[in-house]
C-alpha positions in Angstrom: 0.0 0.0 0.0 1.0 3.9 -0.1 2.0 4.0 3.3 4.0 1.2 3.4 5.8 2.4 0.4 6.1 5.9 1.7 8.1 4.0 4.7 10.4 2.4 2.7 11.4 5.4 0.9 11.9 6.9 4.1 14.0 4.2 5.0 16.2 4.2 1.5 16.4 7.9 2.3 17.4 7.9 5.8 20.3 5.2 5.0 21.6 7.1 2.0 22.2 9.7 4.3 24.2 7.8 6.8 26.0 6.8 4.3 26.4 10.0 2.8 27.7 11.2 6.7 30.1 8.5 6.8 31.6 8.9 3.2 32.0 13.1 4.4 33.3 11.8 7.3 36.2 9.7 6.2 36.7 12.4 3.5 37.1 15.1 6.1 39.4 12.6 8.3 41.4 12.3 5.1 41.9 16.1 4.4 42.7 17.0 7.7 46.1 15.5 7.4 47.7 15.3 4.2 50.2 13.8 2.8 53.7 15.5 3.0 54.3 14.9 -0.4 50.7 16.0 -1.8 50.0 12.4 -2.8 46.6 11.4 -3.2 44.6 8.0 -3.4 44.2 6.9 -6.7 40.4 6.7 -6.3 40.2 10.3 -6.1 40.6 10.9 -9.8 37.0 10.2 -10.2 36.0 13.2 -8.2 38.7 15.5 -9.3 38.8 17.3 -12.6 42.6 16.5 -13.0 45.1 14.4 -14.9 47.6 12.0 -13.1 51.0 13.6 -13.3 52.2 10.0 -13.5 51.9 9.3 -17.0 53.8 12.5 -18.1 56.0 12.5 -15.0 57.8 8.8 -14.7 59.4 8.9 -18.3 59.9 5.3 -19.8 59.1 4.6 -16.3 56.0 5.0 -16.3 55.3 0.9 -17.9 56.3 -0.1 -14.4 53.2 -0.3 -11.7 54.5 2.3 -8.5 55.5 -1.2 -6.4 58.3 -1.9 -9.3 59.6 1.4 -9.6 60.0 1.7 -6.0 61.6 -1.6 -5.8 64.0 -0.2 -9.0 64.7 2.7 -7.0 65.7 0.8 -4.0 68.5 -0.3 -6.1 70.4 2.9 -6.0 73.0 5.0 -4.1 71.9 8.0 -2.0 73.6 9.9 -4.7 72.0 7.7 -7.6 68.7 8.7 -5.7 68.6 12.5 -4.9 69.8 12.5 -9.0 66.9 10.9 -10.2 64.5 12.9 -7.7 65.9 15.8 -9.8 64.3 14.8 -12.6 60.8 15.3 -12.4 57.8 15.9 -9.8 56.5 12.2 -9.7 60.2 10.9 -9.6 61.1 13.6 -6.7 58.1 11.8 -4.7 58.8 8.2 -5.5 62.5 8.7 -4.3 61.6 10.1 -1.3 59.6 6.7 -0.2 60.6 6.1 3.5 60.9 2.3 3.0 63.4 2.9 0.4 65.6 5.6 2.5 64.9 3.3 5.7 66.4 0.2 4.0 69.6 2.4 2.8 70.2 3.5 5.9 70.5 -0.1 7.5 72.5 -1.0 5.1 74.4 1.5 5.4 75.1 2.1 9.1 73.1 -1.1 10.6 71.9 0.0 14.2 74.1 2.8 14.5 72.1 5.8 13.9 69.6 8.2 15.6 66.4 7.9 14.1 64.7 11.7 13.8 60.8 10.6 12.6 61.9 10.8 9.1 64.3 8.3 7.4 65.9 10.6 4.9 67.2 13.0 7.5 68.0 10.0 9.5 70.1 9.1 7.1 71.5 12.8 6.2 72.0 13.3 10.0 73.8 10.2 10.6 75.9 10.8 7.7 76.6 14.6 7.8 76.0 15.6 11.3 75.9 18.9 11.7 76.5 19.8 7.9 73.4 18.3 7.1 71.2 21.1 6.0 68.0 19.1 6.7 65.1 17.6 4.7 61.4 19.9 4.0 59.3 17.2 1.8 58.0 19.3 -1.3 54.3 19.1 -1.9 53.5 18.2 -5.7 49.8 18.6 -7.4 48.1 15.4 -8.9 50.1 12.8 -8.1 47.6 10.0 -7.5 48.8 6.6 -6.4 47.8 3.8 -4.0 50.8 2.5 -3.1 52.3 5.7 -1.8 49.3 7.2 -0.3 47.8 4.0 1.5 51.3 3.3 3.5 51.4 7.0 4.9 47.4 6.6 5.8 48.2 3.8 7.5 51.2 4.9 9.3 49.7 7.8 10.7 46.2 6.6 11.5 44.9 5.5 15.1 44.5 1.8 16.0 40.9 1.5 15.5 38.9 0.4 18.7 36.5 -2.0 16.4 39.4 -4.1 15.8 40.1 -4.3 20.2 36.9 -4.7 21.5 36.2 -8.8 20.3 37.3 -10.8 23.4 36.7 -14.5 23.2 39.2 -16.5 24.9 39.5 -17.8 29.0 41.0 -15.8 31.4 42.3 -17.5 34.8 43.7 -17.3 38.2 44.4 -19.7 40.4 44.6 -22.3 38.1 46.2 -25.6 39.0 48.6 -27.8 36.6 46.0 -30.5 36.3 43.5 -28.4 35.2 45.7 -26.7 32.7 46.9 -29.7 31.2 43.1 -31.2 31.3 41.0 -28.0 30.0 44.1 -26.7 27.8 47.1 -28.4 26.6 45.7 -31.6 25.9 42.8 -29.8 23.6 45.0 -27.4 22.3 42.9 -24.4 23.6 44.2 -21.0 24.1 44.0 -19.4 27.6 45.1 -15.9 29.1 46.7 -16.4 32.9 46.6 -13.5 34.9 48.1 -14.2 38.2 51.7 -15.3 37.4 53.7 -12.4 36.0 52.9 -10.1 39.0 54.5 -12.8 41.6 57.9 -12.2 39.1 60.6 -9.8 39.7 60.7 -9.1 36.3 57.6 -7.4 36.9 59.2 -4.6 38.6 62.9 -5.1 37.7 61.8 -4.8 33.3 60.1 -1.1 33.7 60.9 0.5 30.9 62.8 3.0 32.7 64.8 0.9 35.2 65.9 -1.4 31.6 67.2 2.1 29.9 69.1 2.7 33.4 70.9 -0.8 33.3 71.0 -2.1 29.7 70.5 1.1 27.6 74.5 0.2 26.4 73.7 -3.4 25.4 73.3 -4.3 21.8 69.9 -6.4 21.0 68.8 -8.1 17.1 66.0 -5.8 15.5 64.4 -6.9 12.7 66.3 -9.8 12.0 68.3 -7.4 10.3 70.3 -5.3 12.2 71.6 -4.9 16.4 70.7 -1.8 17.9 71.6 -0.5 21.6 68.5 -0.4 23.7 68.5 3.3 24.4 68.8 3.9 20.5 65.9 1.9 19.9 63.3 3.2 22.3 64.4 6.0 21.3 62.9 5.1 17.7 60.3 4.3 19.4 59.2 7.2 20.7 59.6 8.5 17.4 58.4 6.1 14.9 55.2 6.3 13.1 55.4 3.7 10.5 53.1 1.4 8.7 55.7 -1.5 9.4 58.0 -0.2 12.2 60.7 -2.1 13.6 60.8 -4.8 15.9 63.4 -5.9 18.6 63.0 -9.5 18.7 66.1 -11.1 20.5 67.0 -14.7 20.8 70.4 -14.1 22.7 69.2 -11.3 25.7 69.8 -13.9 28.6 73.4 -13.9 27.1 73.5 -10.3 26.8 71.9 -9.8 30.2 72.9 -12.3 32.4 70.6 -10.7 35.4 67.8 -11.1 33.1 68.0 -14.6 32.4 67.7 -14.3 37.2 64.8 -12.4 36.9 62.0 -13.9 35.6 61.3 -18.3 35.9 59.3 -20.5 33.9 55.9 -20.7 35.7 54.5 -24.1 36.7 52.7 -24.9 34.1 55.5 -25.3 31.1 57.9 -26.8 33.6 57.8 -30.2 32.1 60.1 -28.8 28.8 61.2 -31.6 27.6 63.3 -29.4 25.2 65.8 -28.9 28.2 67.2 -32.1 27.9 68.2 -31.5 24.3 72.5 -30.3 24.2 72.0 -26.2 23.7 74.1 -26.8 20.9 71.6 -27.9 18.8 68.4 -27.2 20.8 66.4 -25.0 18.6 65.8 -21.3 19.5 63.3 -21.1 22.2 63.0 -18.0 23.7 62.8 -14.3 22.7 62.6 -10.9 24.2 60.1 -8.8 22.2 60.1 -4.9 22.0 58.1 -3.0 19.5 56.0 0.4 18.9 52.8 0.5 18.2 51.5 -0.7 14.7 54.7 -3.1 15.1 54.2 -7.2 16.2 53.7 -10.5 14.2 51.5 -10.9 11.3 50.1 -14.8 10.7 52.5 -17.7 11.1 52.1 -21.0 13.3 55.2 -21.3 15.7 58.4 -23.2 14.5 59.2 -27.1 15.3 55.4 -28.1 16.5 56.0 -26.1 19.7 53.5 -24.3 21.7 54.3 -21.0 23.2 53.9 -19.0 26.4 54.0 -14.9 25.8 54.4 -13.2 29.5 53.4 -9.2 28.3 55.3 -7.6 31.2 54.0 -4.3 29.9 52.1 -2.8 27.2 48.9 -3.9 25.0 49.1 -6.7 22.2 46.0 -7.7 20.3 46.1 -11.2 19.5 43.8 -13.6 16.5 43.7 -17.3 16.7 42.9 -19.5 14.0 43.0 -23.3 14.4 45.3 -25.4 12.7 42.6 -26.4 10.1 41.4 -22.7 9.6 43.3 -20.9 7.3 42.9 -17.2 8.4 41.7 -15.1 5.2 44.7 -13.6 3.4 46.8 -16.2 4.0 47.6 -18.4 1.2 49.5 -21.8 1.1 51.6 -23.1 -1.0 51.6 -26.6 -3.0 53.6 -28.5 -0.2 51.5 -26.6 2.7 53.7 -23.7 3.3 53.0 -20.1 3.8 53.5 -17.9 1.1 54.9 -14.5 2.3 52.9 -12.1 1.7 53.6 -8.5 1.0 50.6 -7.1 2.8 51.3 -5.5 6.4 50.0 -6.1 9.8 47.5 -3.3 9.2 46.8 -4.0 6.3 45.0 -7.6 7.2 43.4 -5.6 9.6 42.0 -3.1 7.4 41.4 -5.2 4.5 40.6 -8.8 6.3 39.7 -8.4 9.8 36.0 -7.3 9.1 35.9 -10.9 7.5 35.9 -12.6 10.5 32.1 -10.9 11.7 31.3 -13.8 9.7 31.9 -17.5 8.4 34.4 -18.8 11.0 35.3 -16.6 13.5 38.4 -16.8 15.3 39.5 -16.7 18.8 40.4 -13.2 19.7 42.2 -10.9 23.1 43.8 -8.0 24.1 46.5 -8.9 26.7 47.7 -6.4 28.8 50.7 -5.6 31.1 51.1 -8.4 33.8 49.2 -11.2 31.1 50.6 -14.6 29.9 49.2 -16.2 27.1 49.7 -20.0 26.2 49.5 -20.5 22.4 49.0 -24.1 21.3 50.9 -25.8 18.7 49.6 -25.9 15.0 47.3 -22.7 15.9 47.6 -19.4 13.4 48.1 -16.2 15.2 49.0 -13.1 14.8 50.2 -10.6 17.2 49.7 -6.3 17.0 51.5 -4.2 19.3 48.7 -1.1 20.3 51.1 0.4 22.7 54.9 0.4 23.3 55.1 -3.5 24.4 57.7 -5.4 26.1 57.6 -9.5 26.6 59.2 -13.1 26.7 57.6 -15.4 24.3 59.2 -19.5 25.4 58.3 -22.4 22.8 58.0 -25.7 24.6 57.7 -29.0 24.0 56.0 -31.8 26.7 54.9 -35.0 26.8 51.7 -33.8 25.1 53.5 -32.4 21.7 56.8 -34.7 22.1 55.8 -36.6 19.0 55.1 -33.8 16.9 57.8 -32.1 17.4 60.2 -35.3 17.1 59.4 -35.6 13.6 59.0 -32.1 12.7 62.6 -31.6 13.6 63.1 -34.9 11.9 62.4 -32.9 8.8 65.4 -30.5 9.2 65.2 -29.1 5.7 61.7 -28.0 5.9 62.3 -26.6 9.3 65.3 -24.8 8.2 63.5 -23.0 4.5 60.1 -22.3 6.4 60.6 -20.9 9.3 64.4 -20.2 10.0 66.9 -17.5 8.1 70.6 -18.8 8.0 71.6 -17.3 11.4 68.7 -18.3 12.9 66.5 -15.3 13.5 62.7 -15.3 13.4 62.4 -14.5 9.6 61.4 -10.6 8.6 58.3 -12.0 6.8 56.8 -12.7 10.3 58.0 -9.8 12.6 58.9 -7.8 9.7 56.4 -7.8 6.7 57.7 -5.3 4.3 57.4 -4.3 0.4 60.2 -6.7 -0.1 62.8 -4.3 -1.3 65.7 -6.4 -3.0 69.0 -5.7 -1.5 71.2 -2.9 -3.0 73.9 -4.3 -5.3 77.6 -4.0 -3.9 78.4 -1.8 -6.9 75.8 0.4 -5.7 75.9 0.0 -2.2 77.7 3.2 -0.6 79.9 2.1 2.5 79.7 4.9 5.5 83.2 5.7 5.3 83.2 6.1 1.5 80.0 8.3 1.9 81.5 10.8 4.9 84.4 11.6 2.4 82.0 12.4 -0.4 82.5 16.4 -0.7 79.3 17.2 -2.2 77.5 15.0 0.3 75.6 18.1 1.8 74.4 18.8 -1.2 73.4 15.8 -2.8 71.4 14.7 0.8 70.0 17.4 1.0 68.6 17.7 -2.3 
């Protein structure tokens, strides 16, 4: 009847406005902050009466998609670089990409450099000192492009709370062994433990401060890549705001730090390791200490040698996803003989793109731990890990009487172990704690040696450029 059509118009109506609202909304959140370089998403060439410098701009480039030529770029010297950002207004933008200037300065200098929020002057700084002039990004009109616009968006946005607020998974005090193994092992069922890491000195001893005060000096693995002293890395931390920031994620800190290795036990529950028997050697690694800023952590993986895992968050937020070992999380895609593929999609980006998957179909187990909050992760399970806050914690694998089999003939399997999982000195590989654009390493012709590059008389110049 008339009525009843009348309401449903009303109804279209009163949606099209929401969505009308929400579409202003994001468009107002997106013009707020802009770009440095002027870079816009690609989508808005629909909307704008404008032509994409691109096409003009890149030269013979311009047959590459904006992933290659950054990846071509990446190939260069600092001086190769701030040449070819000479040459026109899209190339000025594409060399200035912060992944591309982050991975030459850690080839260049490793850990040792002061990071000052921007990786260019990082560089410049590190390299110049004082002579170095600085770095002001120039803004460029119509330059559309996804892949430079979405990393910055990303890098800059807040943590959403619609991706926190899903909590799914047991919380527990006083729970005894038996009923751990019973209710949790044995199934293979995630639980959070809130009562142990308190009762550790570790507790007090790790404060953030207290660890600058005694191990600021000492020299941990970041990224797999590079070591860093701990006071040079929070203080990257404080500073970062990266789509993919680093991670400290150190096998070898009890080494390091002997007090360390004093100040914190294995609680009751992972005890029985049976892994402790096994010649140190050739035991596997086992245990890490994991520092990160937020946006950094783990994207999806299932832990090395059919281990489980214990993480002990001594402070800090991490938001954690759980698929089971039959439930390939969405985004993830295998390959022939059951591996991962690495994936060239960030921590955030899943999150953006994925996470609103899980409202429906299968939906995975999810948490936020905080400070003072040990997880047990069972073996086989997918997870991945998002630091929300500055994070510091241990993360054990362990192997008992429940996953002794497993693991027996995983490690039987030594070549798979070693080409999935491991890098050849051992570290957690960068696709896990590091997902990245994949930049392929500089060439040694290319490559510019700090003490070659300080001697370079029109560095200033060129840096600065």
């Amino acid at each position: 009847d008339d009525s009843s059509s009348a309401q449903a118009e009303g109804e279209e109506t009163s949606q099209a406005n929401k969505r009308s609202r929400i579409e202003k909304d994001k468009s107002s959140e997106v013009e707020a902050s802009s770009h440095p370089y002027g870079v816009k998403p690609l989508g808005n060439l629909m909307f704008e009466e404008a032509e994409n410098i691109r096409t003009s701009s890149l030269g013979k480039l311009n047959i590459f998609d904006d992933m290659t030529v950054i990846k071509l770029l990446s190939m260069l010297s600092y001086q190769d670089l701030n040449k070819i950002a000479s040459a026109s207004k899209a190339l000025y933008v594409f060399s200035h990409n912060p992944d591309v200037w982050r991975n030459l300065t850690l080839e260049t200098f490793g850990g040792d450099f002061t990071f000052t929020g921007n990786w260019k002057t990082t560089f410049g700084t590190r390299l110049l000192g004082d002579k170095f002039p600085g770095h002001v990004p120039l803004r460029v009109e119509n330059l559309f492009s996804d892949v430079l616009f979405s990393p910055w968006m990303r890098a800059t946005m807040t943590i959403r709370n619609a991706w926190l607020k899903r909590d799914n998974i047991d919380r527990r005090s006083n729970l005894s062994l038996e009923e751990f193994v019973e209710k949790y092992e044995k199934p293979g069922r995630p639980v959070i433990i809130t009562d142990v890491i308190p009762t550790r000195p570790a507790q007090e001893a790790w404060a953030k401060e207290t660890l600058l005060r005694r191990f600021g000096d000492v020299k941990f693995r970041v990224s797999a890549t590079v070591d860093m002293t701990l006071d040079r890395f929070a203080d990257y931390c404080s500073k970062a705001s990266e789509e993919r920031p680093l991670y400290l994620f150190d096998k070898s800190f009890c080494s390091s730090c002997p007090e360390m290795d004093k100040e914190y036990s294995t609680p009751i529950y992972f005890q029985d390791d049976l892994m402790r028997l096994v010649p140190a050697e050739i035991r596997p690694d086992y245990r890490w200490l994991l520092y990160g800023p937020a946006r950094s952590g783990s994207s999806f993986h299932v832990d090395p040698n059919a281990n489980f895992a214990w993480n002990a968050l001594i402070w800090g937020r991490k938001k954690w996803i759980f698929y089971p070992p039959d439930q390939v999380p969405p985004g993830v895609e295998l390959t022939s003989d059951g591996g991962m593929q690495q994936t060239e999609f960030s921590l955030l980006e899943w999150f953006e793109n994925y996470y609103p998957q899980t409202k429906e179909g299968y939906r995975p187990l999810e948490c936020l731990t905080t400070g003072g909050e040990l997880l047990y992760v069972p073996k086989g399970w997918w997870h991945c890990v998002l630091n929300v806050d500055d994070s510091l914690a241990i993360a054990t694998n362990c192997v008992t009487r429940y996953n002794l089999l497993d693991a027996v003939d995983y490690l039987q399997q030594a070549s798979r172990a070693q080409s999935e999982y491991r890098t050849d000195d051992g570290d957690v590989p960068t696709s896990v704690i590091y997902p990245s654009p994949l930049l392929p390493s500089r060439p040694a012709v290319a490559a510019t040696t700090a003490s070659s590059c300080a001697s370079d008389a029109s560095a200033a110049a060129a840096v600065a450029a």
